[in-house]
N, C-alpha and C positions, 0 to 999 in steps of 0.2 A: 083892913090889912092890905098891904102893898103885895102886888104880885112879883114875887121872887124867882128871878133866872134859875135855871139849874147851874149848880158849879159845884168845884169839889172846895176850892180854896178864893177866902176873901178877906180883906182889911180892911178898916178905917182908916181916913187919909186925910188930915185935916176936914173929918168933915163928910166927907165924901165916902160913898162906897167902892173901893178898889175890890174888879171881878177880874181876877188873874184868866187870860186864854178870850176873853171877851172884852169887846171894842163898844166906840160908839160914830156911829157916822150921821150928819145933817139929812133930815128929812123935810119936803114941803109937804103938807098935808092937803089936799085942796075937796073940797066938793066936783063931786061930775057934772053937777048941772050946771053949776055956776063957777066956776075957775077964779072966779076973783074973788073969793071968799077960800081963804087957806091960814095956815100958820106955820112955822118952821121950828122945828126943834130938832134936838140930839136925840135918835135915837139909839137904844142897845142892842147889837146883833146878838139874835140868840136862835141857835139852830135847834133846839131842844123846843122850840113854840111853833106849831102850827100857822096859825094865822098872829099878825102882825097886833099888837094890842096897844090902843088908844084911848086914853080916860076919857069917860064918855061926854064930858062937859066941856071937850078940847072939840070934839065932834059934831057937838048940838051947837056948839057958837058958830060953828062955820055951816049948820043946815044938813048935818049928813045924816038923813034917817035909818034906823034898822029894816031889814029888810025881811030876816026870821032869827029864830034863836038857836043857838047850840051848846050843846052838853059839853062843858069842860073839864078838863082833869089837871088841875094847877098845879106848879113845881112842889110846893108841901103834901102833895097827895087829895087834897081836898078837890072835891067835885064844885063844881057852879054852873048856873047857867047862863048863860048870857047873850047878848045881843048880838047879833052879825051885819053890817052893813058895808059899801064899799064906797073906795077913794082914790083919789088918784095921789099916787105918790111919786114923786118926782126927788131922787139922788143925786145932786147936782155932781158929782164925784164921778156918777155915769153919764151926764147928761141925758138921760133919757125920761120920759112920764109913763107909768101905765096905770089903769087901773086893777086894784086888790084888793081881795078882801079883808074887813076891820072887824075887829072884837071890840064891843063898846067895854070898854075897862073903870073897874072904880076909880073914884076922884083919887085918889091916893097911889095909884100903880105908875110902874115904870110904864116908858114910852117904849116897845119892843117892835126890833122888825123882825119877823118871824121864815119860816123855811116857805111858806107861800108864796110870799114876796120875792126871797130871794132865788129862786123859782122862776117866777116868772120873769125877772130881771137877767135871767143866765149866768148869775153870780154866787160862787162860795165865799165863805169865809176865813178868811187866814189869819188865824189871831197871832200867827211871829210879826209879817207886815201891819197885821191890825188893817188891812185891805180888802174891798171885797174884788174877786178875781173874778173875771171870765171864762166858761167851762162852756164845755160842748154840750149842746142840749142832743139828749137822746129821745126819738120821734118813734113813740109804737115800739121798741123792744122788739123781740125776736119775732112777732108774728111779722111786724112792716117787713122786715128783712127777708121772711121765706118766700122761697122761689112759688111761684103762683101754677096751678094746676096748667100744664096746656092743653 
């Protein structure tokens, strides 16, 4: 069974699943060790996913092993476990590469870039523009900021 964004409201659209409030932007997928092994695809922003999830045979063609596994808890409630490994992903929208962590995903799930990602990218999500924006990263929270003993 395909891994289901959270939403409140959705359609069929020729076809197609219409996720009202949620976008999809171009991602390259690439292995770290080796850069010239990658794929590109659309994926779905979803701020509601931890880590970024890619079906696992999108991963294994390009050489990207797991690394360890983690306990999920998927949009229908259902637990699983699954694979963790990382990739570099590169937004050609930001121009930027970094490497993230991936959830190896069943053959059958959507393509997700998740709050990790966009995280580490210093980007929210706008689903009016359907953009992802630029946001101030905040460094350490209120300890970085208190004044230090003299």
């Amino acid at each position: 069974m395909a891994h289901t964004p959270k939403f409140q409201s959705w359609a069929i659209l020729q076809g197609e699943v219409l996720i009202f409030g949620m976008f999809q932007v171009r991602v390259r997928v690439s292995n770290p060790s080796e850069r010239s092994r990658f794929f590109d695809e659309n994926f779905w922003v979803d701020t509601g996913a931890l880590y970024s999830f890619i079906p696992e045979g999108r991963l294994n063609d390009i050489g990207i092993l797991p690394l360890r596994t983690r306990e999920l808890i998927l949009a229908d409630g259902r637990r699983d476990r699954r694979s963790l490994g990382e990739a570099v992903l590169t937004i050609p929208q930001l121009d930027e590469s970094l490497t993230c962590p991936v959830i190896f995903a069943p053959a059958d799930s959507l393509h997700l870039l998740g709050a990790t990602a966009l995280e580490n990218f210093g980007v929210q999500a706008d689903p009016t523009t359907r953009q992802l924006k630029p946001i101030a990263t905040v460094i350490g929270g209120f300890l970085a900021s208190a004044p230090r003993p003299g």
